[in-house]
DRENDO-59317 format. One record per residue (C-alpha): chain; residue number from 1; x, y, z. Coordinates in Angstrom, 2 decimals, always signed. Layout:
N
node ch=A | i=NUM | c1=X | c2=Y | c3=Z;
...
This chain:
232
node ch=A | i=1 | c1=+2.94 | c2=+31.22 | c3=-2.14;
node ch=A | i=2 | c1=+1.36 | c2=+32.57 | c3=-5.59;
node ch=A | i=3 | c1=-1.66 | c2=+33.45 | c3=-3.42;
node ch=A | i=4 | c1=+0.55 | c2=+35.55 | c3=-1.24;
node ch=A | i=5 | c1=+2.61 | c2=+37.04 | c3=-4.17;
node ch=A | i=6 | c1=-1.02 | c2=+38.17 | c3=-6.06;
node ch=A | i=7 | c1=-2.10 | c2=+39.71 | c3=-1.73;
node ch=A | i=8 | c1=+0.95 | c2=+41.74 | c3=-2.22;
node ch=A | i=9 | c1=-0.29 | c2=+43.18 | c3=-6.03;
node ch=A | i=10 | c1=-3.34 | c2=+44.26 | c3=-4.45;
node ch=A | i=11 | c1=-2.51 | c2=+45.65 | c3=-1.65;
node ch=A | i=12 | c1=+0.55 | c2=+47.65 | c3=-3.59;
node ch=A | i=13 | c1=-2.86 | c2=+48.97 | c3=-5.63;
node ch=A | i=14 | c1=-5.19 | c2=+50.01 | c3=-2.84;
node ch=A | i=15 | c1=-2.38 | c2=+51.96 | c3=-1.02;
node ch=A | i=16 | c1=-1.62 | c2=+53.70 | c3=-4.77;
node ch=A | i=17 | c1=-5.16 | c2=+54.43 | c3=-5.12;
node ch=A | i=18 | c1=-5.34 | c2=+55.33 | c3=-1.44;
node ch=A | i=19 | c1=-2.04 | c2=+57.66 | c3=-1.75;
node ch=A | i=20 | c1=-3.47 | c2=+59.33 | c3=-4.38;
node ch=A | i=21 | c1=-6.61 | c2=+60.58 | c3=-3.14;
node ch=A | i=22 | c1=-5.47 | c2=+61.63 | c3=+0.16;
node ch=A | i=23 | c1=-3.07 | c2=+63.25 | c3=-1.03;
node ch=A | i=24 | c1=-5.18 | c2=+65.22 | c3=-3.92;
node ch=A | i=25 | c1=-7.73 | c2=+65.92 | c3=-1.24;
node ch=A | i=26 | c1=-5.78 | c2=+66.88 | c3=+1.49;
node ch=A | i=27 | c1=-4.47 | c2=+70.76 | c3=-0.55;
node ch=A | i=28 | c1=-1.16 | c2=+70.86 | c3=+1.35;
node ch=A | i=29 | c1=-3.60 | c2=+70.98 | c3=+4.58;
node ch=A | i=30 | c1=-2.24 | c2=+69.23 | c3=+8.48;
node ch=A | i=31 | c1=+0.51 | c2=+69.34 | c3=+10.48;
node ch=A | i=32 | c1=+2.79 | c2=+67.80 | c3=+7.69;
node ch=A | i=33 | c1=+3.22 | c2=+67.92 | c3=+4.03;
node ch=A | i=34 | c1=+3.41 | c2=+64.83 | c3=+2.05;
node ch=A | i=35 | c1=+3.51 | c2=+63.60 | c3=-1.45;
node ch=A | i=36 | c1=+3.17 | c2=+60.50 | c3=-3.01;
node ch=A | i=37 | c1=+5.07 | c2=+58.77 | c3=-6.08;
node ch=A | i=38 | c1=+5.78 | c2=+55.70 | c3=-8.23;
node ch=A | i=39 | c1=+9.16 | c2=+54.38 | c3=-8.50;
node ch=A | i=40 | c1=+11.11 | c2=+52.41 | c3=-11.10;
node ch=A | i=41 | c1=+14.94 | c2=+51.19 | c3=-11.09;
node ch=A | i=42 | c1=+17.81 | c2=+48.69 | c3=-11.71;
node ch=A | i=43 | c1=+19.59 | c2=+46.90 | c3=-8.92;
node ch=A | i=44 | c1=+22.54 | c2=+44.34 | c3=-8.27;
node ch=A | i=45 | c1=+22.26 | c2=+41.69 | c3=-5.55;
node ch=A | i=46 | c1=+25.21 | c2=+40.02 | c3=-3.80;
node ch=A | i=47 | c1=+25.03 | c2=+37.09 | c3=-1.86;
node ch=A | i=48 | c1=+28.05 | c2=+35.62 | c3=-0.33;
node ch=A | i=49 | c1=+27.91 | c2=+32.15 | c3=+1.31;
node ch=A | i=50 | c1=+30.12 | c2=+29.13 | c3=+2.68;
node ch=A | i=51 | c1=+27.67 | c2=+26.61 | c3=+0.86;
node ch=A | i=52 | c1=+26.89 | c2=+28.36 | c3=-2.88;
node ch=A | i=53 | c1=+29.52 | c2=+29.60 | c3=-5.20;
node ch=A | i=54 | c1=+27.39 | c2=+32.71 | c3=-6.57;
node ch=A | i=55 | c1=+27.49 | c2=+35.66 | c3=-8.96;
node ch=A | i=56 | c1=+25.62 | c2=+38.72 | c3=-9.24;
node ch=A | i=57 | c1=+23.18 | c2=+39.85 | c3=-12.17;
node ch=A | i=58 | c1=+21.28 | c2=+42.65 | c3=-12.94;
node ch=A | i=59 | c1=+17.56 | c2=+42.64 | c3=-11.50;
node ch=A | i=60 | c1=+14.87 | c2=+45.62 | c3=-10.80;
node ch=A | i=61 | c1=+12.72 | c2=+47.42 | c3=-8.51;
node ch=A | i=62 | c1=+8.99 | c2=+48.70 | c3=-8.83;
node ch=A | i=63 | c1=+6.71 | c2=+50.49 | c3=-6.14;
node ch=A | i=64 | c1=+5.42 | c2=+53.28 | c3=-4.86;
node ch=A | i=65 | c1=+6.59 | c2=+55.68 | c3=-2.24;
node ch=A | i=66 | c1=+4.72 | c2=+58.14 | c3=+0.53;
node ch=A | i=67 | c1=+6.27 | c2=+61.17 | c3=+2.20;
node ch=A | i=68 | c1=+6.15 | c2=+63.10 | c3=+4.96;
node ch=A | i=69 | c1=+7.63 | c2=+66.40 | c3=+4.86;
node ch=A | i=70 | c1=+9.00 | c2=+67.79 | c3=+8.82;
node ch=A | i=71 | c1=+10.86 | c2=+70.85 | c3=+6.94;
node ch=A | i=72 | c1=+11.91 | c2=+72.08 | c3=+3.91;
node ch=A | i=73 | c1=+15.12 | c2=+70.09 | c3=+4.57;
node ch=A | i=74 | c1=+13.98 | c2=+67.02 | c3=+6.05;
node ch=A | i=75 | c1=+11.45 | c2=+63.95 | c3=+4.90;
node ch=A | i=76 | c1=+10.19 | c2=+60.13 | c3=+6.04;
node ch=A | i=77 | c1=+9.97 | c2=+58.20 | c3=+2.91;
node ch=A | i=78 | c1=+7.67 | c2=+54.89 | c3=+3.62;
node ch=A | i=79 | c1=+7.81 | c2=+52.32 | c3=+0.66;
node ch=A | i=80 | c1=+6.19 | c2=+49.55 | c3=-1.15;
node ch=A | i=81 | c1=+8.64 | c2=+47.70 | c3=-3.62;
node ch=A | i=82 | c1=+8.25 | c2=+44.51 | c3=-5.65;
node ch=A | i=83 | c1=+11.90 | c2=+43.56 | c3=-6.05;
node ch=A | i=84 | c1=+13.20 | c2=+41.05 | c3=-8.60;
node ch=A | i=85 | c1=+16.99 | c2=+40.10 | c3=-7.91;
node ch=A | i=86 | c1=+18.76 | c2=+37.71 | c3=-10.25;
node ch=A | i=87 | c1=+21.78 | c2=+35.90 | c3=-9.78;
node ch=A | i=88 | c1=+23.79 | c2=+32.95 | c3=-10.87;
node ch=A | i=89 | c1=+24.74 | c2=+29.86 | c3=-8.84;
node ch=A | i=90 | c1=+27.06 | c2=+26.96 | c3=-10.26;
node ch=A | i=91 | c1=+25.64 | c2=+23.74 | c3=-10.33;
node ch=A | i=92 | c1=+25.76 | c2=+20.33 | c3=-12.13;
node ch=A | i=93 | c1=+23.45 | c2=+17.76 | c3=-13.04;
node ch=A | i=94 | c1=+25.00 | c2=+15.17 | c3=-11.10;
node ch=A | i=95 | c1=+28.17 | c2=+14.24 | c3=-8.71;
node ch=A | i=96 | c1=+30.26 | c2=+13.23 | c3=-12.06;
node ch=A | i=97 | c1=+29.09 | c2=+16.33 | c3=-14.68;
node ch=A | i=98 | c1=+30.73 | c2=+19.49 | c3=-15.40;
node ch=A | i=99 | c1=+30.07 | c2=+22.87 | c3=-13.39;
node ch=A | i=100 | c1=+28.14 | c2=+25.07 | c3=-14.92;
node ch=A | i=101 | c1=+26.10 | c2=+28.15 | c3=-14.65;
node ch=A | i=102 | c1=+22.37 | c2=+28.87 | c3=-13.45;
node ch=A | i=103 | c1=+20.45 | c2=+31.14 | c3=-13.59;
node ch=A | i=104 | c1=+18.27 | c2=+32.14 | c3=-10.33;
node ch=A | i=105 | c1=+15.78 | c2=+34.83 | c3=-9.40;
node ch=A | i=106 | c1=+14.76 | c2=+36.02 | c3=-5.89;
node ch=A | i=107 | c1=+11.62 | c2=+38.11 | c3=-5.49;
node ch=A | i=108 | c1=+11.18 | c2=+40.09 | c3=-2.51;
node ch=A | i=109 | c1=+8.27 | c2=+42.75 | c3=-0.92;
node ch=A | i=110 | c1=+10.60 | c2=+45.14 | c3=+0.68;
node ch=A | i=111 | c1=+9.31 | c2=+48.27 | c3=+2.87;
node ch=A | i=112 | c1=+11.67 | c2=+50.77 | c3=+3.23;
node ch=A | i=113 | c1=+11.56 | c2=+53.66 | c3=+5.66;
node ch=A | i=114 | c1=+14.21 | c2=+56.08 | c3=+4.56;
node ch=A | i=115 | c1=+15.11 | c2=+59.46 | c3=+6.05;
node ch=A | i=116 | c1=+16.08 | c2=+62.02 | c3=+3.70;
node ch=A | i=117 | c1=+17.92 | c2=+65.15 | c3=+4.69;
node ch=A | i=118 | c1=+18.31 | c2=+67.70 | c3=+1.84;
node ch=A | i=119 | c1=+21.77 | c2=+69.70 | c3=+2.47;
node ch=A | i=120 | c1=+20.62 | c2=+71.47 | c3=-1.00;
node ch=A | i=121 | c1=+17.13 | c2=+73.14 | c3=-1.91;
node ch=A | i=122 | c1=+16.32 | c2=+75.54 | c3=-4.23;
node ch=A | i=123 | c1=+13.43 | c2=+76.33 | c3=-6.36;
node ch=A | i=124 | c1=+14.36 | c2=+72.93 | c3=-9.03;
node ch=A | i=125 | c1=+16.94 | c2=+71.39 | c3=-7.80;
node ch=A | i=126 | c1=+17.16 | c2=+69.30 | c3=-4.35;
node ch=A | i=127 | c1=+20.57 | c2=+67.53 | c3=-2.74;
node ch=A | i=128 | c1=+20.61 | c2=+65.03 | c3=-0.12;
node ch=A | i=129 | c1=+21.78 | c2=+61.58 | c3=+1.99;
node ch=A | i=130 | c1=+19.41 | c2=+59.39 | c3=+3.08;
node ch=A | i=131 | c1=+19.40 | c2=+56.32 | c3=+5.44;
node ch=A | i=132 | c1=+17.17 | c2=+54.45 | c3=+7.37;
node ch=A | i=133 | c1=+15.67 | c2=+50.78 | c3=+7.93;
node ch=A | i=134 | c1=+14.01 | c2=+48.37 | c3=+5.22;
node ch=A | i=135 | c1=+11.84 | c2=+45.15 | c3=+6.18;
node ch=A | i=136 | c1=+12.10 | c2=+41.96 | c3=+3.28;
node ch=A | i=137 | c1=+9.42 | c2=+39.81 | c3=+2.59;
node ch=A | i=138 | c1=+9.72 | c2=+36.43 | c3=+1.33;
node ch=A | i=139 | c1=+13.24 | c2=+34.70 | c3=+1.01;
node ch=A | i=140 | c1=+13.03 | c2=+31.45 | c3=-1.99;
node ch=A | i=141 | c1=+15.72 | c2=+31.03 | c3=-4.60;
node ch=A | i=142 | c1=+13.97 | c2=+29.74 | c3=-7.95;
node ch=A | i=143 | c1=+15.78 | c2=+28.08 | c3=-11.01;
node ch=A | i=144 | c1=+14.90 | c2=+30.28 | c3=-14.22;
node ch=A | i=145 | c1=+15.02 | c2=+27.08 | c3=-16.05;
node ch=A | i=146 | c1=+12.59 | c2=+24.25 | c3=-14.52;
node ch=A | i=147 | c1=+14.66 | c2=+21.59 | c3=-16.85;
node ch=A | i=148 | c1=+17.24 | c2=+22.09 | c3=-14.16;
node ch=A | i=149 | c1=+15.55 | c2=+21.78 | c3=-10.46;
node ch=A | i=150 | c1=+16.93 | c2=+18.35 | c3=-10.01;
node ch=A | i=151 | c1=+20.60 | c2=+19.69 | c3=-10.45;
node ch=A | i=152 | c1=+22.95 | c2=+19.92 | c3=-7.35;
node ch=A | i=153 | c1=+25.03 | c2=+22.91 | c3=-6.40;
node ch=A | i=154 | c1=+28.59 | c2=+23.61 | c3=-5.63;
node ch=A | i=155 | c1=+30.70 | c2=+23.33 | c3=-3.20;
node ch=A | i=156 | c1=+28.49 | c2=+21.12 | c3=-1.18;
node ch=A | i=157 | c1=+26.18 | c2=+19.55 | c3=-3.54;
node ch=A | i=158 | c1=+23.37 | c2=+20.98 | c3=-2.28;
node ch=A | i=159 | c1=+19.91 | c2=+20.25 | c3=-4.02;
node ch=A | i=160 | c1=+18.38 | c2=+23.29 | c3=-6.23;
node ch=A | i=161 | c1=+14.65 | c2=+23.14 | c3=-4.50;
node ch=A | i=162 | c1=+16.09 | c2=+23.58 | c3=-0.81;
node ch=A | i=163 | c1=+16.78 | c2=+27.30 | c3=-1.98;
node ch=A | i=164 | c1=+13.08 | c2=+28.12 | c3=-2.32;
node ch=A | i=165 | c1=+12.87 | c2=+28.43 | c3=+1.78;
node ch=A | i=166 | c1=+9.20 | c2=+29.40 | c3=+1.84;
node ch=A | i=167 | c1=+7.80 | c2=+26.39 | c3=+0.35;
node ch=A | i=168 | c1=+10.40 | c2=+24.08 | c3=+1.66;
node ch=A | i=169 | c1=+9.36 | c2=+25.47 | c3=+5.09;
node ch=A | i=170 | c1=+5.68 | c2=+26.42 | c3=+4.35;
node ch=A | i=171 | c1=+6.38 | c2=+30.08 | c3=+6.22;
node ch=A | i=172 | c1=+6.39 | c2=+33.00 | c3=+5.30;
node ch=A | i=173 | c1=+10.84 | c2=+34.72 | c3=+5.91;
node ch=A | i=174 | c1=+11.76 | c2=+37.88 | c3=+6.45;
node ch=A | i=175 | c1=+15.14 | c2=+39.71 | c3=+6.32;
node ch=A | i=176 | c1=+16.55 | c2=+43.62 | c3=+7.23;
node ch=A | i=177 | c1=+18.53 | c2=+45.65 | c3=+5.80;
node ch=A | i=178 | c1=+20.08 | c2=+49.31 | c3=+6.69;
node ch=A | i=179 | c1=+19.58 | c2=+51.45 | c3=+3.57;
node ch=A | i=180 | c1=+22.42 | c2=+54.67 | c3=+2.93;
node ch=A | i=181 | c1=+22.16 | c2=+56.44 | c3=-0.19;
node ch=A | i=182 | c1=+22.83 | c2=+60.00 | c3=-1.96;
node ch=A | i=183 | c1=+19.61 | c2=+61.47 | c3=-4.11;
node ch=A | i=184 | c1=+18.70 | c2=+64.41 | c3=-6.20;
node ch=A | i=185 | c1=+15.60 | c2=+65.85 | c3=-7.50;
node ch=A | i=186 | c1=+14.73 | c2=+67.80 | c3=-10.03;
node ch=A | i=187 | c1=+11.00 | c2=+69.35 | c3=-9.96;
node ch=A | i=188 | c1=+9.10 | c2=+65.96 | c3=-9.36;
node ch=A | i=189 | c1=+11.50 | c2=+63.80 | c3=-10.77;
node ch=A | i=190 | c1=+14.25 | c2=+62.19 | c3=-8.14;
node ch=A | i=191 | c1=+17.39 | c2=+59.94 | c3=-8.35;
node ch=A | i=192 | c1=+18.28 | c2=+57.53 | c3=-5.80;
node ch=A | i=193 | c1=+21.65 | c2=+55.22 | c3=-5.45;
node ch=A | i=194 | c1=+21.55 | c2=+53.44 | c3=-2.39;
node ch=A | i=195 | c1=+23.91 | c2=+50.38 | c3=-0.73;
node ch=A | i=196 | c1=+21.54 | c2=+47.98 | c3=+0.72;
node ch=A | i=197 | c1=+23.79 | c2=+46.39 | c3=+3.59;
node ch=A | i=198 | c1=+21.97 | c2=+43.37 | c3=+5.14;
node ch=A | i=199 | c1=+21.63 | c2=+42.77 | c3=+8.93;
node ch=A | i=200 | c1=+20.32 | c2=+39.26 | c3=+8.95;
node ch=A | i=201 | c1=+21.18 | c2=+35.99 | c3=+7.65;
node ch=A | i=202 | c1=+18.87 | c2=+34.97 | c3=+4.78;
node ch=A | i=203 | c1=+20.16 | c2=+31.07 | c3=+5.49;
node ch=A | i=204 | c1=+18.69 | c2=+31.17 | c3=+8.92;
node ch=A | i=205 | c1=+15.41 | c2=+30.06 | c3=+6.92;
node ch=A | i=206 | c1=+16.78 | c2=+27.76 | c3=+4.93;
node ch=A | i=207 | c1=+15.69 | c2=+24.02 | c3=+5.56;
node ch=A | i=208 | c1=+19.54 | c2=+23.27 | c3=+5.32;
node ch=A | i=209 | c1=+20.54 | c2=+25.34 | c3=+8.37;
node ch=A | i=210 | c1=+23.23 | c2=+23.94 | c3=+10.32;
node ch=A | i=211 | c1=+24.32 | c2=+25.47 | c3=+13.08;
node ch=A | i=212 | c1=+27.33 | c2=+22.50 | c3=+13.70;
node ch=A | i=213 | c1=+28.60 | c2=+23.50 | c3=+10.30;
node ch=A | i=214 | c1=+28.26 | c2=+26.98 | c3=+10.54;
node ch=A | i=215 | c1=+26.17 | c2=+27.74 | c3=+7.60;
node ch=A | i=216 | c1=+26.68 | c2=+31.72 | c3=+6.72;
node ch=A | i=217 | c1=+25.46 | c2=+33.59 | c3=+4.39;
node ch=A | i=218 | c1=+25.35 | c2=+37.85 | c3=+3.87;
node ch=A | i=219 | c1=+23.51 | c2=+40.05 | c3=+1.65;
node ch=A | i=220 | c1=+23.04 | c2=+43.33 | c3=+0.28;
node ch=A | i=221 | c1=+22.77 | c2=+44.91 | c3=-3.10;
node ch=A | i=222 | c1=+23.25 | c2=+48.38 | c3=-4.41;
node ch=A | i=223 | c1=+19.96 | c2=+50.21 | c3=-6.29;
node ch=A | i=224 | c1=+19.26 | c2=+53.19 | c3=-8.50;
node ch=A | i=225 | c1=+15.96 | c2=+54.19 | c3=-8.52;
node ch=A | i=226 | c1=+13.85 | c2=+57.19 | c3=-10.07;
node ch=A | i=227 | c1=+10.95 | c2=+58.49 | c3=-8.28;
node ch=A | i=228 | c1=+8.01 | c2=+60.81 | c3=-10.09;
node ch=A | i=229 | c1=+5.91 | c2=+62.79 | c3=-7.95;
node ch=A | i=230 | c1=+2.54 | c2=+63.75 | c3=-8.24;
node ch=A | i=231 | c1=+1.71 | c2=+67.23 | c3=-7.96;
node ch=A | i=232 | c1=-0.53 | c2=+67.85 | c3=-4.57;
């Protein structure tokens, strides 16, 4: 799994590099306009499930982003984005110790393809919604403090490792998610707060799926994000 995580780093690198050069070359020439950018920003993840009492915490986003520009008003946005949720589950050290809480991070390689519609453009300032569809890479729940992967979690005692679905399963998960968002821009600097809503069930993966019991979970988490642009 670090092997895969380090694949992602380098290939979020060659398609910079690659952005960049095509789009410094290309002078505003083709059938479409594009630009490309780097993008930074805070996010809050919420997972609600029958099997984990859970809390959110405050994680972040980095990646780059490629456009293509249909009219002055209108724009695909295609993504790269390392994301790094955290969270807190509560969980005890054994059937007879005291709750407490821990703390948990879940990285992702999301790819976002956004549609932006600009109801406001002048010569600075830009308005718009966007919305559109964003594939998740990579679904494991890791304990921030490895002193604490033998601890059990609440309600249903369930064992800290089993979270980490890829290397329980030795796969490689994926989940969706319907991005809808407001965003400005100023010059070459934009603002983006989107609600991630999530279409698919991140437990599906996990190795303690149960369809007799029902085991649910649902995901999403809200973003705000700030995009530079490079000049063409």
């Amino acid at each position: 799994m670090k092997s895969f995580k380090i694949f992602f780093f380098i290939l979020l690198i060659s398609f910079s590099n690659s952005q960049i050069q095509a789009q410094f070359r290309s002078n505003g020439r083709g059938l479409f306009e594009g630009r490309f950018g780097i993008t930074a920003g805070y996010t809050n993840y919420v997972l609600e499930s029958n099997v984990l009492f859970t809390k959110s915490q405050p994680g972040y986003l980095l990646g780059v982003v490629s456009t293509v520009e249909f009219t002055d008003y209108l724009e695909l946005q295609v993504g790269l984005n390392y994301m790094h949720h955290r969270m807190k589950f509560v969980g005890k050290s054994d059937l007879e110790a005291e709750p407490e809480d821990l703390n948990f991070r879940l990285e992702n390689f999301d790819i976002p393809l956004i549609l932006n519609y600009n109801f406001f453009d002048n010569d600075e300032w830009k308005i718009g919604v966007n919305a559109g569809f964003t594939i998740s890479l990579m679904q494991s729940y890791t304990c921030a403090d490895d002193s604490k992967e033998d601890y059990i979690l609440e309600p249903v005692n369930l064992d800290v490792k089993y979270l980490n679905f890829d290397q329980e399963n030795e796969s490689l998960s994926f989940n969706t998610y319907i991005p809808l968002g407001v965003g400005a821009e100023f010059k070459n600097i934009a603002c983006n707060l989107r609600y991630n809503m999530g279409l698919s069930d991140p437990f599906r993966q996990a190795p303690f799926y149960n369809a007799a019991f029902e085991t649910k979970a649902k995901q999403n988490f809200y973003s705000v994000s700030f995009t530079y642009f490079f000049d063409n």
